[in-house]
N, C-alpha and C positions, 0 to 999 in steps of 0.2 A: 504493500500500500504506500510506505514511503516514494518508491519510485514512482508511484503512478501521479500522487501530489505533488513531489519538488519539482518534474518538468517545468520548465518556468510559463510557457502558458497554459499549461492546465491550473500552475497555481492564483496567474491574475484570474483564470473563471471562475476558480472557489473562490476565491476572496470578492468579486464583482458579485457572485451569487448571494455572496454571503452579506454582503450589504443592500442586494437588489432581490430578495427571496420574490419568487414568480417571474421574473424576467423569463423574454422566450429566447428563443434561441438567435432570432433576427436582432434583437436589442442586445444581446451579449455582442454577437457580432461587430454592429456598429461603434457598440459605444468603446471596446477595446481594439478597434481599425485592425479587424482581422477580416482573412479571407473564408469565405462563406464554407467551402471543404475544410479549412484547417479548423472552421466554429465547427459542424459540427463530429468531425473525426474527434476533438478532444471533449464535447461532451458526449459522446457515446461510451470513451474511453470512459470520465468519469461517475456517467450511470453503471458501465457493467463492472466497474469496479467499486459500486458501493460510496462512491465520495460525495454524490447527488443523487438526487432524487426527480424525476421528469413525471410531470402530469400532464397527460394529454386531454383536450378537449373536444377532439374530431379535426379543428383548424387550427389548430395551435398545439404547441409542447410550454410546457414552462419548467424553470428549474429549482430546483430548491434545495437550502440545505437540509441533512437528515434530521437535526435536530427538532424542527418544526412537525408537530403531528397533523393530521388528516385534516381537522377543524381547524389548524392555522393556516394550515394551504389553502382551503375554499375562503376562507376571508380574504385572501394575498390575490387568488385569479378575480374575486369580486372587486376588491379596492385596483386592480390594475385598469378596469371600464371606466371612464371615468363620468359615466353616465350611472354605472352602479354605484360606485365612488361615492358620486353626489347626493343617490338615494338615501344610502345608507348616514350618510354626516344628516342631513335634512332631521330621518327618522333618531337621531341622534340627541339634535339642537331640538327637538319638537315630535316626543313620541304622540303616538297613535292619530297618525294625521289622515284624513281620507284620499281618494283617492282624486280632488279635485285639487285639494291639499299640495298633494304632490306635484301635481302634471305646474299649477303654480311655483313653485317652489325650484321646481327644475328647470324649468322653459324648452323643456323638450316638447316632441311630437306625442300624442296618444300612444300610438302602435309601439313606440321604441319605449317610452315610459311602462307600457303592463308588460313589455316583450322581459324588458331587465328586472323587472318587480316579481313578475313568476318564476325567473332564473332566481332570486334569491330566496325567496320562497320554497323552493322547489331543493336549495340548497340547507336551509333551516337557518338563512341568515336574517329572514324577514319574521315578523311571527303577523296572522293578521287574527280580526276579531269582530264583531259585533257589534255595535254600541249608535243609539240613537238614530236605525234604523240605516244602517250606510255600515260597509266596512274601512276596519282601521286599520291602521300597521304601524308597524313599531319594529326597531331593531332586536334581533338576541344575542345573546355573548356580551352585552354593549361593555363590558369592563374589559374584556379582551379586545373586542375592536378598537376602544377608545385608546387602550395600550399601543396595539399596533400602528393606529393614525399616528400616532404622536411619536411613536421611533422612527417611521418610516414618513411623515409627511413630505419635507426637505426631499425626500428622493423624489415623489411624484411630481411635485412641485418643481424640481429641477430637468425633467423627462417635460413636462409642458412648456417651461424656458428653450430649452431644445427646441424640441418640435417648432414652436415659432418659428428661434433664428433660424432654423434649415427653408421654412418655409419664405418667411422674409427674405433671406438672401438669394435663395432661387427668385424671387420679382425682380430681384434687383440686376440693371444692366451691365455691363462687364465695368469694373470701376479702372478708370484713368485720369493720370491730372490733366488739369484746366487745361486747354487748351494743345493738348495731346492730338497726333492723327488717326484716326479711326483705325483700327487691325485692315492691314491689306488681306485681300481675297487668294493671294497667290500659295497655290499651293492648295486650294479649297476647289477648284473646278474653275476661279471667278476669270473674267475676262481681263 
């Protein structure tokens, strides 16, 4: 086992893993500028070797360290949506809110709001109920959720900074100084 973790990049994936628990494998990738065969040749390394733990979804794998049990893994792939994410904080700050409740609350669409409301549900991260003639919902585990938000916010929080500047900077035109000549074509097909 020692050799399988002091490899030096299988050690950055434990360690990335281990402060990124549910990452998939496309975001290990990216975020330690590795190539797509060499991600996931060393996470398969490190599943069948016991250093990781991988939970598949059907369209995704996530990884995780072993230390985290089964109920902190389905917290970890709910908090990484961040349409769940924000169900679950909402049902947090303001238990047992209806379902009108929510759809405000979130400013999502209908369909994607009951679509992620039944995945948690369906997970036993939602609990719902009865009351004044409408159903309600409420978070469960919330001492452990509330645990987890608060170790791991800054990291999601830092994955949405991301995400921006990748998306900002792709808008953005090729940057040159003031009064620079535009890139010549030559060599591109251009006349």
């Amino acid at each position: 086992m020692d050799d399988l973790v002091e490899q030096p990049t299988r050690r950055r994936i434990i360690d990335y893993v281990a402060a990124n628990p549910g990452s998939s494998g496309r975001e290990v990738q990216r975020q330690l500028d590795l190539g797509w065969g060499e991600t996931a040749y060393h996470l398969g390394r490190l599943v069948r070797g016991e250093a990781l733990r991988k939970e598949s979804t059907g369209h995704r794998d996530y990884y995780f360290p072993l230390v985290l049990t089964l109920a902190d893994r389905k917290i970890f792939q709910a908090l990484h949506s961040p349409t769940e994410r924000a169900l679950l904080v909402a049902l947090l700050d303001r238990p047992d809110l209806s379902s009108p409740d929510l759809l405000e609350a979130l400013q999502v669409g209908r369909s994607a709001m009951y679509f992620h409301l039944r995945h948690l549900l369906n997970e036993g991260l939602v609990e719902e109920s009865y009351s004044a003639g409408a159903r309600r919902y409420r978070a469960a585990r919330t001492d452990r959720l509330q645990e987890l938000l608060g170790v791991y916010r800054e990291t999601w929080e830092g994955r949405l900074v991301d995400r921006f500047a990748a998306s900002f900077a792709g808008m953005l035109p090729d940057a040159r100084p003031p009064g620079s000549p535009p890139p010549s074509d030559e060599g591109r097909g251009g006349t």
